[in-house]
C-alpha positions as CSV (number, residue, x, y, z in Angstrom):
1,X,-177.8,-123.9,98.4
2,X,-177.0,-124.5,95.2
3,X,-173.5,-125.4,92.8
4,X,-173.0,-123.4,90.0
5,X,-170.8,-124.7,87.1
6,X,-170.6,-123.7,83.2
7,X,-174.1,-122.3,83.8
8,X,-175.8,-125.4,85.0
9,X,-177.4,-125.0,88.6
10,X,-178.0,-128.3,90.7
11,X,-178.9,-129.0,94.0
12,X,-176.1,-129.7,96.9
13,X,-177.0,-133.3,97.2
14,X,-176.7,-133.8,93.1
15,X,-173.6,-131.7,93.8
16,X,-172.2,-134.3,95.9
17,X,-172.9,-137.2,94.0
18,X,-171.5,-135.3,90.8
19,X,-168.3,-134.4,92.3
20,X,-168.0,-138.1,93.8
21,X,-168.8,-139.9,90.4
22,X,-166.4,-137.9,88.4
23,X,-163.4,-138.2,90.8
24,X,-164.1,-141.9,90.9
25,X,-164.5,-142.2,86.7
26,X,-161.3,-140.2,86.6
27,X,-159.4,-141.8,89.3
28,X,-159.5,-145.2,87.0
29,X,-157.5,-143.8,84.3
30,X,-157.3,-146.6,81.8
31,X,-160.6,-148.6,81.3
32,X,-158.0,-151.9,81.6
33,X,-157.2,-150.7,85.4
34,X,-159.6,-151.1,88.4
35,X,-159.3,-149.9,91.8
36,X,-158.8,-151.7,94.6
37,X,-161.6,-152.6,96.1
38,X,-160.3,-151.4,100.0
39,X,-159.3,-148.0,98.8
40,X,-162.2,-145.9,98.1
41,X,-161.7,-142.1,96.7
42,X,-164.3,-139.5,97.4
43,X,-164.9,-135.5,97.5
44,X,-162.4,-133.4,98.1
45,X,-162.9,-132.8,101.4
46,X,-162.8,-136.3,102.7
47,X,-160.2,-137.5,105.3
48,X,-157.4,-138.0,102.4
49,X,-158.5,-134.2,101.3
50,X,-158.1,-133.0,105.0
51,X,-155.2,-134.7,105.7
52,X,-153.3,-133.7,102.6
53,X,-154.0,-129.7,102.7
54,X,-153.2,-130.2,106.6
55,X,-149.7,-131.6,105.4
56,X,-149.1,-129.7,102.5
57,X,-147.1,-126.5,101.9
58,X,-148.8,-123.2,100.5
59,X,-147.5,-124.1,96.9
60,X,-149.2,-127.4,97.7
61,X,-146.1,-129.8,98.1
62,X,-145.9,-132.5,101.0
63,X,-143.4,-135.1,102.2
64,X,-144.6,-138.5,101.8
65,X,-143.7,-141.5,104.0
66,X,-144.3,-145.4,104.3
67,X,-144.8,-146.9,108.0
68,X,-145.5,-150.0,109.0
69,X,-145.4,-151.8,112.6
70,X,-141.6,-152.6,112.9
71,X,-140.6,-148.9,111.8
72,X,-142.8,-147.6,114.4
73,X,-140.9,-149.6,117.2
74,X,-138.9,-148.5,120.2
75,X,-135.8,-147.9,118.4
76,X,-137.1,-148.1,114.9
77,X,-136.7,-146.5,111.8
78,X,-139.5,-143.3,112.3
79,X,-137.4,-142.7,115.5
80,X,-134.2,-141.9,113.9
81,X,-135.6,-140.3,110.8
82,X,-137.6,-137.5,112.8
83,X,-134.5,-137.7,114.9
84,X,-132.9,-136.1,111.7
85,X,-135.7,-133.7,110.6
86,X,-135.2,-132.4,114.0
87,X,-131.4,-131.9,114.4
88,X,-130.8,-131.2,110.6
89,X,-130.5,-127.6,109.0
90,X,-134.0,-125.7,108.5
91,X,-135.5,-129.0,108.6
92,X,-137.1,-129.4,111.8
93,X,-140.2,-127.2,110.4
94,X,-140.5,-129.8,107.4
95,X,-142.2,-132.4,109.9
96,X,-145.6,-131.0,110.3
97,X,-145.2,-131.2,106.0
98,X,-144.8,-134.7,106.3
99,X,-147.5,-137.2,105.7
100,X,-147.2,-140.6,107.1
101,X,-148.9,-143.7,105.3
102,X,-149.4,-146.5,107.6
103,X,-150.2,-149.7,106.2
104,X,-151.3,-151.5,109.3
105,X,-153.2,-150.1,112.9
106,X,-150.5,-150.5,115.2
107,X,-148.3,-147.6,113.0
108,X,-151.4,-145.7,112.3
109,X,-152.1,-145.4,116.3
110,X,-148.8,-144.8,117.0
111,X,-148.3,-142.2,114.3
112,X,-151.5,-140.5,115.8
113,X,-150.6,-140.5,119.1
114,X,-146.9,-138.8,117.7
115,X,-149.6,-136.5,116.2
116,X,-148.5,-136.0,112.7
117,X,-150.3,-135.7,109.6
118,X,-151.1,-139.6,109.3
119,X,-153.0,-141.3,106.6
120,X,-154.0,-145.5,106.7
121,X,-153.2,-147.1,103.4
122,X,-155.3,-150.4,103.3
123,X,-154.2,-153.2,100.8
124,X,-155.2,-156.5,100.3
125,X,-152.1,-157.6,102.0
126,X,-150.5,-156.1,105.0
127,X,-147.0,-155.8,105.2
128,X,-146.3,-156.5,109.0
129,X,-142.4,-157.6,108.7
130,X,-139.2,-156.6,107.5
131,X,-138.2,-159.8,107.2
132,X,-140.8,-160.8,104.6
133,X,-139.3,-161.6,100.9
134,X,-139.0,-158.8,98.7
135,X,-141.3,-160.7,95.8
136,X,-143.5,-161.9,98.4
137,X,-147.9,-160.9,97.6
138,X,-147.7,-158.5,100.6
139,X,-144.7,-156.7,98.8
140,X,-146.5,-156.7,95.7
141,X,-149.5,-155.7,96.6
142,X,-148.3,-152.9,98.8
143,X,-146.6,-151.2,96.0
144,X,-149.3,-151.3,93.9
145,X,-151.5,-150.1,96.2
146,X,-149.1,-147.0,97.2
147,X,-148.8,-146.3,93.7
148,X,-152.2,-146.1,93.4
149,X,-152.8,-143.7,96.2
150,X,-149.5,-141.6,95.1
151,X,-151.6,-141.4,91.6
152,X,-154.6,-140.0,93.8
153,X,-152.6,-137.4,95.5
154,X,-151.2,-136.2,91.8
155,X,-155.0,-136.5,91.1
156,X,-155.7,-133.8,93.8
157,X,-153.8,-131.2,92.5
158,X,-150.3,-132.0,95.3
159,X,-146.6,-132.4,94.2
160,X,-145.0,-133.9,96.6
161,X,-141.5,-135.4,97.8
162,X,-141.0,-139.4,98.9
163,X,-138.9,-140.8,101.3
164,X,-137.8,-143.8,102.6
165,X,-137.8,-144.4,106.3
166,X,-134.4,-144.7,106.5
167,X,-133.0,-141.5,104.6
168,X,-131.9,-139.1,107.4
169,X,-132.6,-135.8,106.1
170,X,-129.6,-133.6,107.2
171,X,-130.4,-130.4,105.7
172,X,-133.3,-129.4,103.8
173,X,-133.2,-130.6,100.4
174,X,-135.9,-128.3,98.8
175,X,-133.1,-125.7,98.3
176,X,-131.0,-128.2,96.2
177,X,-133.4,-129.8,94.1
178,X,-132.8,-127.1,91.6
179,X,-136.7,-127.4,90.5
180,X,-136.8,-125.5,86.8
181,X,-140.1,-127.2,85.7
182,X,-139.3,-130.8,85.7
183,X,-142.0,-133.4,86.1
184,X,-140.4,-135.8,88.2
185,X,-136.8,-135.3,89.8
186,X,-135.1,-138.8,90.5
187,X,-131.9,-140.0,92.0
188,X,-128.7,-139.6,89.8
189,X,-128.0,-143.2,91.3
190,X,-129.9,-145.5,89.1
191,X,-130.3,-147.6,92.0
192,X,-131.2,-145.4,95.0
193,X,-135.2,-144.7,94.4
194,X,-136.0,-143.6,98.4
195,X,-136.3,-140.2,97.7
196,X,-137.7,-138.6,94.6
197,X,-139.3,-135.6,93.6
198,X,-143.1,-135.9,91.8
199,X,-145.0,-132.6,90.7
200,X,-149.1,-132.5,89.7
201,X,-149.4,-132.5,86.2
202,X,-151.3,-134.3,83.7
203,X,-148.0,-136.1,82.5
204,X,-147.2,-137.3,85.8
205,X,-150.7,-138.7,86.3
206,X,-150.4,-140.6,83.3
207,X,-147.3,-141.9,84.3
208,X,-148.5,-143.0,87.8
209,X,-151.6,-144.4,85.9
210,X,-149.4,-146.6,83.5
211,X,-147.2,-147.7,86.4
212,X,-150.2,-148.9,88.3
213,X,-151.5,-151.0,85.4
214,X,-147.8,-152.4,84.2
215,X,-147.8,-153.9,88.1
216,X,-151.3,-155.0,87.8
217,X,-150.8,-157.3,85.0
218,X,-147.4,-158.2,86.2
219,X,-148.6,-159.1,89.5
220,X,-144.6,-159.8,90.2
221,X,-143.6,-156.2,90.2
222,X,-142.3,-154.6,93.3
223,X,-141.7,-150.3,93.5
224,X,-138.2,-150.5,93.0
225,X,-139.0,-152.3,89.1
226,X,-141.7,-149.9,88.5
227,X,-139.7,-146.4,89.2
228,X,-136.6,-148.1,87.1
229,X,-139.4,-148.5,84.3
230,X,-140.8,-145.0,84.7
231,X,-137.4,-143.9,84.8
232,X,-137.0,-145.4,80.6
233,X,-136.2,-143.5,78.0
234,X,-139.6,-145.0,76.9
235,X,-142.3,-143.9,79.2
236,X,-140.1,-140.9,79.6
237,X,-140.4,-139.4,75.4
238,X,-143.9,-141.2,75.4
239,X,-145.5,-138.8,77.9
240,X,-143.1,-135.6,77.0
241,X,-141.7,-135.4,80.5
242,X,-139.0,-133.3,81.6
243,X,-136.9,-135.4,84.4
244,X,-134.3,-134.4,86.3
245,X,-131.6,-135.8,88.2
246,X,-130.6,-134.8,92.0
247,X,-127.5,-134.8,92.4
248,X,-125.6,-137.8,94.2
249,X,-122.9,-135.2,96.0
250,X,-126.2,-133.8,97.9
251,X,-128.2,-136.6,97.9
252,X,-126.2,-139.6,99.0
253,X,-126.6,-143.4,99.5
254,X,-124.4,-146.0,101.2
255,X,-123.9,-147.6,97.8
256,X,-122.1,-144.9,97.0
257,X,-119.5,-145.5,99.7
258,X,-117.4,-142.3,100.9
259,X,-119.6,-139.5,102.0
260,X,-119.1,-135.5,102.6
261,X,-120.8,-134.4,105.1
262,X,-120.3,-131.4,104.0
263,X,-122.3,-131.3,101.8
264,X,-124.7,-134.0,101.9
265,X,-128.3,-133.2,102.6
266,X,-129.6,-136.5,103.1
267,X,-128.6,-140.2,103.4
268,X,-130.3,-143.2,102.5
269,X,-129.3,-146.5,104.0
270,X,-129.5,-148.1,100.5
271,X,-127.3,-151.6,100.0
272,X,-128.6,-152.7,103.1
273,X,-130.6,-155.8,103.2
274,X,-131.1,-155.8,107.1
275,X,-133.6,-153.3,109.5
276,X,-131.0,-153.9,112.3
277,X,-127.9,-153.0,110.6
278,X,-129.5,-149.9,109.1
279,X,-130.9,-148.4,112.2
280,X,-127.3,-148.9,113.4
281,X,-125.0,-147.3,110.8
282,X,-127.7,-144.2,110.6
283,X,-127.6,-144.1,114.1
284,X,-123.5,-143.7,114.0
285,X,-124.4,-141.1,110.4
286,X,-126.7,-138.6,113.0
287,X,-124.2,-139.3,115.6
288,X,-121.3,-138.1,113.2
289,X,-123.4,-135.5,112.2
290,X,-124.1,-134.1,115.7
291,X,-120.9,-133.6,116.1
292,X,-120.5,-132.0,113.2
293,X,-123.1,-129.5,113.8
294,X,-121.5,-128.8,117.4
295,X,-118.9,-127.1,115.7
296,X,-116.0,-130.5,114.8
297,X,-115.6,-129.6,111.6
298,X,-112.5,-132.4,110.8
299,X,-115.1,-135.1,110.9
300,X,-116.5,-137.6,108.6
301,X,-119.2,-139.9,108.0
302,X,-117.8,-143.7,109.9
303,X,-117.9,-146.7,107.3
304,X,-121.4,-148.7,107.1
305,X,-119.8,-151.7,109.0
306,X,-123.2,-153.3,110.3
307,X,-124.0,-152.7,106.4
308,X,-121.9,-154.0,105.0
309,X,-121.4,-157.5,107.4
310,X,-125.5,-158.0,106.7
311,X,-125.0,-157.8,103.2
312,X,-121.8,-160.3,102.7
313,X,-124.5,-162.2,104.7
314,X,-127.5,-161.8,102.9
315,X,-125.6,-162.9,99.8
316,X,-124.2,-166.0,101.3
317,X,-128.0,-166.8,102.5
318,X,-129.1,-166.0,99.1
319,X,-126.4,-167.9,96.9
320,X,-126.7,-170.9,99.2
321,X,-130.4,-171.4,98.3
322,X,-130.3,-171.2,94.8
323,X,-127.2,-173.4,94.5
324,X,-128.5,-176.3,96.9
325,X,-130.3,-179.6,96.2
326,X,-133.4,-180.2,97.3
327,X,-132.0,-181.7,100.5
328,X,-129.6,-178.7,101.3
329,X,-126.6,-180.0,99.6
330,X,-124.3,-178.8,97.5
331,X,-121.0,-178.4,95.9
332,X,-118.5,-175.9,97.0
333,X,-114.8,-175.1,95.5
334,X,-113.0,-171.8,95.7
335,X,-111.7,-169.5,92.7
336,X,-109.1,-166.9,92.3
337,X,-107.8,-164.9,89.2
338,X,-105.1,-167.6,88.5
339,X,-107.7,-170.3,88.0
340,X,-109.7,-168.5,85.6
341,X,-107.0,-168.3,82.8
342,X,-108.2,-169.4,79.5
343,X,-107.8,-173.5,79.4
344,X,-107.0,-173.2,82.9
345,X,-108.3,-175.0,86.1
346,X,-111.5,-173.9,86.0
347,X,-112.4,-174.7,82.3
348,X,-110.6,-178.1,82.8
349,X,-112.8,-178.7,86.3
350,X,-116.0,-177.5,84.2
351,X,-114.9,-180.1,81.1
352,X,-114.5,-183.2,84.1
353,X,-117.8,-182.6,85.2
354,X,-119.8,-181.9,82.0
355,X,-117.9,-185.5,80.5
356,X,-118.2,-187.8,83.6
357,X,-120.2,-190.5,84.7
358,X,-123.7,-188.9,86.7
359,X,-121.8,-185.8,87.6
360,X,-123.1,-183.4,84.5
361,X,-126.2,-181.9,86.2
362,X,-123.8,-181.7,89.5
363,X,-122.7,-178.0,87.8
364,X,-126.6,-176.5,88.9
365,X,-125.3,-177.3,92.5
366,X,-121.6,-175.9,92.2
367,X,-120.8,-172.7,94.6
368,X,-117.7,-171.1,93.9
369,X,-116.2,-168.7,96.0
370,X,-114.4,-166.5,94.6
371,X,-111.2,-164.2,96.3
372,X,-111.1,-161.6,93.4
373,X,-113.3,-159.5,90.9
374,X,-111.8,-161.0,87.8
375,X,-112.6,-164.7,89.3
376,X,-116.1,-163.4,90.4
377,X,-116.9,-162.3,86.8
378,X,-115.7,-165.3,85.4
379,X,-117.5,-167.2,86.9
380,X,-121.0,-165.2,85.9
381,X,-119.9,-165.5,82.8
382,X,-120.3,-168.9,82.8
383,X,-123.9,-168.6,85.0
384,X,-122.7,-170.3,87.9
385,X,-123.8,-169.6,91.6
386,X,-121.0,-167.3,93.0
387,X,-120.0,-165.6,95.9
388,X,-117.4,-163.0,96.1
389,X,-115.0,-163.2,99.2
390,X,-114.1,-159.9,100.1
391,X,-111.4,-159.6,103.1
392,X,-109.7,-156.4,103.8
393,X,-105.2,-156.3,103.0
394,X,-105.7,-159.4,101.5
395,X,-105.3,-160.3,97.7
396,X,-105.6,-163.2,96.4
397,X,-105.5,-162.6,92.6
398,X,-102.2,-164.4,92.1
399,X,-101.6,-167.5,92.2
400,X,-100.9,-168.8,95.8
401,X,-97.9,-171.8,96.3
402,X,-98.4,-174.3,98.4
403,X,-97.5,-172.9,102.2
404,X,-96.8,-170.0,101.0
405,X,-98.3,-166.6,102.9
406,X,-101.0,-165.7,100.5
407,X,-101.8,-169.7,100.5
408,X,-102.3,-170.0,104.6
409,X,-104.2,-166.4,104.3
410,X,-106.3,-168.0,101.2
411,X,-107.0,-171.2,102.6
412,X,-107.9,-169.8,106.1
413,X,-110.4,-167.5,105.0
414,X,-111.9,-171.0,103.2
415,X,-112.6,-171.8,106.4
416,X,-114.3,-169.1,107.6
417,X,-116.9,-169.1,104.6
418,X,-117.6,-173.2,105.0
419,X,-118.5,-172.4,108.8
420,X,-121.0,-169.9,107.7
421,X,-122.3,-172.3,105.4
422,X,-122.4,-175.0,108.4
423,X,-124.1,-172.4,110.0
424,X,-126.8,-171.8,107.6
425,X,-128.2,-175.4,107.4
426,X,-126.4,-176.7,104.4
427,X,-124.3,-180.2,104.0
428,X,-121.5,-179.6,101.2
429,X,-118.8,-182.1,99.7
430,X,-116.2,-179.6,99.7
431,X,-113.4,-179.7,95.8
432,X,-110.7,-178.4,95.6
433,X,-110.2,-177.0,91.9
434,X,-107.5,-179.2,91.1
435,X,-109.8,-182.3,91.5
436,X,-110.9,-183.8,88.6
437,X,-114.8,-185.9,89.3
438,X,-114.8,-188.6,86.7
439,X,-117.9,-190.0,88.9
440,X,-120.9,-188.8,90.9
441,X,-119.0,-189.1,94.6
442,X,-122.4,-189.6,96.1
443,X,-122.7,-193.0,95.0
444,X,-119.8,-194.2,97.2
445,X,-120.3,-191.6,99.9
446,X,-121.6,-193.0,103.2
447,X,-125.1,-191.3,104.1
448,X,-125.6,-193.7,107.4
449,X,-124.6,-191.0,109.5
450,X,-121.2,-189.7,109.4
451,X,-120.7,-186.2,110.2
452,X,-117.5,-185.9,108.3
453,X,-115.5,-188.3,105.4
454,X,-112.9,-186.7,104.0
455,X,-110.5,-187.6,101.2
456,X,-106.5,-188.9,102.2
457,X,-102.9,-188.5,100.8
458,X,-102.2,-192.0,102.0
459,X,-105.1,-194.5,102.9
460,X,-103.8,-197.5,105.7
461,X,-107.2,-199.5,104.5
462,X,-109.0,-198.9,107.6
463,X,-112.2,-196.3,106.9
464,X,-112.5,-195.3,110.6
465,X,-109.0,-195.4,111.8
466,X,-107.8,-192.0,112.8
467,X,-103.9,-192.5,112.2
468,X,-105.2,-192.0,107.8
469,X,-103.3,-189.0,106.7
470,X,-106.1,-186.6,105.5
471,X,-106.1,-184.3,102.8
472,X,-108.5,-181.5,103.1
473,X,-108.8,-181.1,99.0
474,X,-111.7,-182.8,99.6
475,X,-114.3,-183.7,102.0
476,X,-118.0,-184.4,102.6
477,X,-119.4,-182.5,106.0
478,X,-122.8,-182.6,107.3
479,X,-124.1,-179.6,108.8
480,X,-125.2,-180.3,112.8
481,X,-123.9,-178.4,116.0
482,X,-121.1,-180.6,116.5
483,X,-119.6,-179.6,112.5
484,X,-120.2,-176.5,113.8
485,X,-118.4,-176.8,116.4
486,X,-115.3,-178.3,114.8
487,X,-115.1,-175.7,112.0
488,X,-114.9,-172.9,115.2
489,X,-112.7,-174.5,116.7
490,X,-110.5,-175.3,113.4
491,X,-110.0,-171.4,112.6
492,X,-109.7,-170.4,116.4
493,X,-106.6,-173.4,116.5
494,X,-104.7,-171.1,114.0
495,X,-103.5,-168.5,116.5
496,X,-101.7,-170.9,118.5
497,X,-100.5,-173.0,115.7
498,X,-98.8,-170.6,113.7
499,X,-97.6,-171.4,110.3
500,X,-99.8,-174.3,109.9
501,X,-101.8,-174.3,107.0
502,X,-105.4,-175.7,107.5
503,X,-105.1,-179.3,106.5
504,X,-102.5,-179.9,109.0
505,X,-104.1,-178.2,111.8
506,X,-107.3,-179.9,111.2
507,X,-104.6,-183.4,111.4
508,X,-103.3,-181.6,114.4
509,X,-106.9,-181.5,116.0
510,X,-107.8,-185.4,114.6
511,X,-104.4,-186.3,116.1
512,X,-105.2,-185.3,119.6
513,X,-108.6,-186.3,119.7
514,X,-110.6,-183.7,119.3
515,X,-112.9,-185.2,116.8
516,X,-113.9,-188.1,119.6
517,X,-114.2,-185.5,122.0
518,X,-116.8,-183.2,120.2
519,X,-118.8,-186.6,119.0
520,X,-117.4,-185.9,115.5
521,X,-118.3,-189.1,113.4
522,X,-115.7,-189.4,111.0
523,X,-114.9,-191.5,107.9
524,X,-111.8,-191.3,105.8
525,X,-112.1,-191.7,102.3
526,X,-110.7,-194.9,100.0
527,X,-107.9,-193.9,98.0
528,X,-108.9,-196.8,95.5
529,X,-112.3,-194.4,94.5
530,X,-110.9,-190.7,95.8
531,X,-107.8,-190.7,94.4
532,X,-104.5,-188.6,94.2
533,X,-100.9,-188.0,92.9
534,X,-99.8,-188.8,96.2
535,X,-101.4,-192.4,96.0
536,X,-102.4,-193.0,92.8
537,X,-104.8,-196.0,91.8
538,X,-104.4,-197.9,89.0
539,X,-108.2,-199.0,88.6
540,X,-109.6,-197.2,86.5
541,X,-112.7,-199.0,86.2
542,X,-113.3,-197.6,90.3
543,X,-111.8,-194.4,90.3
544,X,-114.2,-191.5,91.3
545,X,-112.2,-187.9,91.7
546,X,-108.5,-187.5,91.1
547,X,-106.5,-184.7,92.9
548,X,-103.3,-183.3,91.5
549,X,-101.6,-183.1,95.0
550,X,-97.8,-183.7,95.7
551,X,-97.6,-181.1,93.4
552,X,-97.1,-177.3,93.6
553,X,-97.8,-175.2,90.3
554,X,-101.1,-174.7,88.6
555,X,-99.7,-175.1,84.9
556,X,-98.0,-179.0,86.1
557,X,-101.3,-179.4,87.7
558,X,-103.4,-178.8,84.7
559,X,-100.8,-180.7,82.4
560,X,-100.3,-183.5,84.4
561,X,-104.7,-183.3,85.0
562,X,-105.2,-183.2,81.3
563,X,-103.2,-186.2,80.3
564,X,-105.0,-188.4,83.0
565,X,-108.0,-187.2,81.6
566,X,-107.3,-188.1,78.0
567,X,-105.5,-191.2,78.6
C-alpha cells in the first residue's frame, strides 16, 4: 500500500524508513547535541507513541511523573500521591492521564502490575536511591536524560503537566491554571519546580532542545538549575515565549509555610531534604485533608515537623563537612546579634586569628552557630561556615549576662548542637567568642588519646587531677560513644539541677565522678598556655588563647581584649 505525501508516492517499507529517519534528524535539534545512545526514538506508533496517546487527554495533554525503586515501596511516595488523586476533588479520573517514567525495572514492574500508563526511561546512570547526592553522575545524567525525553514528547505533538512524586494533588488543578496561550506555566515560587505546565509548540521545543545541550556541556547541571535557567529573562525574550505563573495560594509548597486548605489544590513537599520526613508530613497533609473533605471545615494543614527537624539536620550534616579538616576537626564558637556589632567580638576574634602565630588558615575551619538572623547574615557576609540555631520562644538577639535567663537558655541550647556534632563523627576544640588565639592550640593540645581537655579558671598544676576548676569557654572533645554519652547526659543533668548554668553542671558531673565512670579520659588545660582573667599568665612568650572571663559585659570584654592584644 502505498504513502502519499506532497504528491510523491513510495512504498510502505520506504515509508517506514522515511518517517524513522526524519524523527531521528529532527529529534537532535542542534547539530552540537547528540542523543543518548540508550534512548532510541522511532515512528509514531512505537511503544512511547502508544503509551502517550493511551495517557493523554483528547486535547492531547498528559500528566507526567518520575519513579524510581524507593518511591515505588510499601509506604512510598507513588502510594501517597495516587492516594491524593484518589481522594482529591474531580481528580481521581486524572490517574489513567498520568504517565509514569521509571528509571529502573523494579518501578517499571511495579508500575505495570498497578497497571497505569508506564514508560521506562533508560540512562546511562540509574538512579536507585534517595539518599544519593544531589550533584552526584546518576543525578546528572538522569536529568538530562528526562529532559531529553520531555523534549520528545513536545516533539510528538503532547502538552503536558509535571509533577513530583511528592505533590499531593488535592483538587484538580487544570481548572486553575488559567491557560490563555502561554508556553510554559511555572511556579510563582522561584524555588518550587515540581509541578509545571509545558504546551507543544515549536518555542517550547527549542527551549527543551537548548536546555538539553546547556546540561550536556555542563555535565554538573541537575533539573532544578536547568528550569531556573529556562525560567531567565534570557532564554525567555530569546525564543518569544509567553510564561505564566501559577499561583502560590492554589499551588502551594512547604517553603511557603502556612497553608489554606481552602484553597490549595496541590502540595509539594519542597524544603525537605529527607524521603522519610516527607512521606510523613504528606501523610498528616491527606490526613488533614480527609477530614476536611468529611465535612470539618475549622481545620488546617498541621506544621511540617518531620520537615522541618530533617532539614535543621541536613544543614548541620552539610555545614559540618565543608567546615572540617581533613581529619574531621574543626573549630566551633557560637554568635548572637550582640557579637556582631561593628568592632565588636566577632571582628576582634576574626583580627586574633588572622594576626597570630599558625592560627590564620584556622578561619576555613571555624563553624559559628549562630542564635539570630542578624548574626547568621553576618557571618555570610564574611563567608564563613554558619549554622543558624533556630529554637522556638527563645531569643537570643540581645546580649545575654552571665547567669542570667537568656544566658542558661543560650548556653544550653550550645549543648544540644555540640552533641549533634559528637554525633555526626566530628572532633571540635570548642571557643568561646571572647577568647582571643594568639597561637595554633593544636600544637600544645594532647593527641595521645584524651577524650576531653578542657581549659580552667584556676589550674592546681596537676593535668589529670579532677579537683581543677574548669571553664567550659573552651575545650577540645573527641568524638567516640563515650563523648557522646557525656554530652546526653550533660543536657539531661539540667532538669534536676536547676539554675545551673552548663559549666557548673558539667563540674557538678566531674565532681561526682561521672567522667571515671563513663571511661571519659580527661585532661585539664595549663593556665600558663590557655589563659584567662581569672588567672592570668605573665609569659607572654607561652601564652596560646586568652579568655576575658571574671568578667560580665561584652564592651569591658572587648576593651579589656583589645589592650592585651595591643600591648
Amino acid at each position: 500500500m502505498g504513502f502519499r505525501r506532497h504528491g510523491f508516492v513510495v512504498s510502505g517499507c520506504a515509508a517506514g524508513f522515511l518517517v524513522v529517519t526524519v524523527l531521528v534528524s529532527d529529534s537532535l535539534w542542534l547539530p552540537q547535541v547528540s542523543v543518548l545512545p540508550m534512548f532510541r526514538l522511532t515512528n509514531p506508533k512505537d511503544g512511547l507513541g502508544i503509551e502517550l496517546e493511551g495517557a493523554s487527554t483528547r486535547n492531547k495533554t498528559l500528566i507526567i511523573g518520575v519513579i524510581n525503586e524507593a518511591s515505588v515501596e510499601d509506604n512510598g511516595m507513588l502510594q501517597l500521591f495516587l492516594q491524593s488523586m484518589r481522594e482529591g476533588e474531580d481528580t481521581a479520573f486524572l490517574i489513567r492521564h498520568v504517565l509514569l517514567v521509571a528509571t529502573d525495572q523494579i518501578a517499571y514492574n511495579h508500575c505495570m502490575v498497578l497497571q497505569l500508563h508506564c514508560h521506562q526511561l533508560y540512562t546511562d546512570a540509574l538512579l536507585l536511591s534517595p539518599a544519593l547526592s544531589i550533584q552526584s553522575a546518576s543525578l546528572i545524567s538522569l536529568a538530562s536524560t528526562l529532559t531529553l525525553f520531555l523534549g520528545e514528547v513536545l516533539l510528538r505533538g503532547y502538552s503536558f503537566i509535571f509533577t513530583d512524586m511528592n505533590v499531593m494533588w488535592l483538587r484538580n488543578p487544570f481548572a486553575r491554571l488559567n491557560h490563555n496561550g502561554e508556553d510554559m506555566l511555572l511556579s510563582g515560587d522561584l524555588y518550587d519546580s515540581g509541578l509545571y505546565f509545558v504546551s507543544s509548540n515549536t518555542k517550547t521545543m527549542a527551549l527543551f532542545k537548548q536546555s538539553y545541550a546547556v546540561m550536556n556541556e555542563s555535565r554538573s547541571m541537575k533539573g532544578d538549575d536547568v528550569l531556573h535557567l529556562m525560567r531567565s529573562k534570557r532564554f525567555i525574550q530569546q525564543l518569544d515565549m509567553k510564561v505564566g505563573y501559577l499561583d502560590t495560594a492554589h499551588f502551594t509548597n512547604f517553603c511557603q509555610g502556612t497553608l489554606d486548605i481552602a484553597k490549595a489544590a496541590t502540595v509539594h513537599a519542597n524544603c525537605c531534604p529527607s524521603s522519610k520526613a516527607k512521606f510523613a508530613d504528606l501523610t498528616a497533609t491527606l490526613d488533614v485533608w480527609k477530614t476536611y473533605n468529611n465535612g470539618t471545615p475549622n481545620v488546617t494543614f498541621s506544621a511540617h515537623s518531620s520537615c522541618a527537624k530533617s532539614w535543621k539536620t541536613h544543614q548541620l550534616k552539610t555545614s559540618l563537612q565543608a567546615a572540617a579538616m581533613g581529619n574531621k576537626t574543626l573549630v566551633i564558637s557560637y554568635l548572637n546579634k550582640a557579637y556582631v556589632e561593628e568592632n565588636g567580638m566577632l571582628d576582634l576574634f576574626l583580627r586574633t586569628l588572622k594576626e597570630g602565630e599558625d592560627t590564620a588558615f584556622l578561619i576555613t575551619h571555624l563553624f559559628l552557630i549562630t542564635v539570630d538572623q542578624t548574626a547568621f547574615d553576618r557571618c555570610k557576609m564574611h563567608r564563613l561556615h554558619c549554622y543558624r540555631l533556630v529554637s522556638e520562644g527563645l531569643n537570643f538577639s540581645k546580649e545575654q549576662l552571665f547567669m542570667s535567663d537568656g544566658y542558661i537558655n543560650l548556653v544550653w541550647q550550645k549543648v544540644v548542637v555540640l552533641g549533634e556534632v559528637l554525633k555526626h563523627g566530628y572532633n571540635f576544640i570548642f571557643t568561646d567568642m571572647d577568647i582571643m588565639w594568639l597561637r595554633n592550640p593544636f600544637s600544645r593540645l594532647s593527641l595521645y588519646g584524651e577524650d576531653l581537655q578542657i581549659s580552667c579558671d584556676y589550674y592546681n598544676g596537676r593535668p589529670y587531677d579532677d579537683s581543677n576548676h574548669i571553664n567550659t569557654g573552651f575545650f577540645y572533645v573527641a568524638s567516640n560513644n563515650k563523648t557522646i554519652k557525656l554530652f546526653d547526659m550533660w543536657f539531661e543533668s539540667r532538669k534536676t539541677l536547676r539554675r545551673m548554668h552548663d559549666q557548673d553542671v558539667l563540674a557538678f558531673l566531674k565532681s561526682n565522678g561521672v567522667f571515671k565512670r563513663l571511661g571519659v579520659s580527661v585532661r585539664f588545660l595549663d593556665t600558663l598556655y590557655f589563659s584567662g582573667f581569672c588567672q592570668v599568665t605573665k609569659n607572654s612568650k607561652e601564652v596560646i588563647t586568652v579568655h576575658a572571663n571574671c568578667c560580665r559585659s561584652i564592651k569591658a570584654k572587648v576593651d579589656d581584649l583589645t589592650e592585651t592584644l595591643e600591648a
